[in-house]
N, C-alpha and C positions, 0 to 999 in steps of 0.2 A: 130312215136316215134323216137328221136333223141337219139344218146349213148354219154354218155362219154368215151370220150379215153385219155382224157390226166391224168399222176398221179396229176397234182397240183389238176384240179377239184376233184377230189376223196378224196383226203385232203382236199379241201372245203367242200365238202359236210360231211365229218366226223367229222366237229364241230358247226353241225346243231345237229337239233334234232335227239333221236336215240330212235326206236319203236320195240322193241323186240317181235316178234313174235317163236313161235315154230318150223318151218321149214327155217325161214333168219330174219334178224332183216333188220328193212327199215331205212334209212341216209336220212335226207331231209334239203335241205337248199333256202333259198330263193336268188335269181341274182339280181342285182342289174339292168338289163336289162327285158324286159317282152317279151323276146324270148318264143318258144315252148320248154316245160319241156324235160328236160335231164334225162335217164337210164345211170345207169351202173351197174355192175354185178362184184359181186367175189366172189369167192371158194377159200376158204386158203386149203395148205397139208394137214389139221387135218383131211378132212373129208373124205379123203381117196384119190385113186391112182384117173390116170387121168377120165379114162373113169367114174368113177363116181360123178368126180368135176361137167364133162361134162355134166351131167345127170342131176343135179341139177340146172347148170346153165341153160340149154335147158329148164327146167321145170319151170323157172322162168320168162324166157323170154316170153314164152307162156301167164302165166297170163298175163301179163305186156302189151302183146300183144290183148289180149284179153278181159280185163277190164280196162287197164291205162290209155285209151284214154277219156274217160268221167270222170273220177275221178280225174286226174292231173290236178294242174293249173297251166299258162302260168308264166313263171320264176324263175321254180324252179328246182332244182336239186335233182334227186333220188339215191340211192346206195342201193342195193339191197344185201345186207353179207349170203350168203347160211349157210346151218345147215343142217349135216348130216340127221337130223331126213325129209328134203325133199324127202330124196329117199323112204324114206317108207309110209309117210304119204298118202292119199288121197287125188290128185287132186282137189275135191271141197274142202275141205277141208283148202288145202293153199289158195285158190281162197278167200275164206271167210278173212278169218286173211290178206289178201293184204287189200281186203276194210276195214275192221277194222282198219288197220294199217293205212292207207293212212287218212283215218278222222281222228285218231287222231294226226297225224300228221300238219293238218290246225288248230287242234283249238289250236296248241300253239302256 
């Protein structure tokens, strides 16, 4: 799994599609290159102090980590926007809503 780090790509990718799920809404955008698919991750202040920005991002990276690899396709860009409701929800639970999310994400 590749990250983004630069802000432009994070702005590219936030005027792709946008997949609202309950714990992060998923950003996907297509590269004009057919590189290996791009992460990246963010926790705005609203959802509280650091260590539990941390928490939600760690818990995302994990799925991502764990299911992104077969489900992503080559040339695209991910952003991954956390939601306080991460910290409490259940593990499978986000797990579920990432593949949900990510199919609907290709069929548009």
């Amino acid at each position: 799994m590749e990250r983004l780090r630069q802000r432009a790509d994070f702005l590219a990718a936030a005027t792709g599609v946008k997949i609202p799920a309950a714990a992060f809404v998923l950003q996907a955008k297509r590269r004009s290159d057919q590189g290996p698919a791009r992460f990246g991750f963010t926790v705005s202040k609203k959802v509280g102090n650091a260590v539990e920005r941390n928490r939600v991002r760690r818990r995302l990276r994990e799925i991502v980590r764990l299911d992104g690899a077969e489900r992503v396709q080559a040339g695209h860009d991910y952003v991954l926007v956390g939601r306080r409701a991460a910290l409490a929800m259940p593990f499978e639970r986000i797990k579920q809503d990432f593949d949900g999310a990510i199919r609907r994400a290709h069929r548009h």
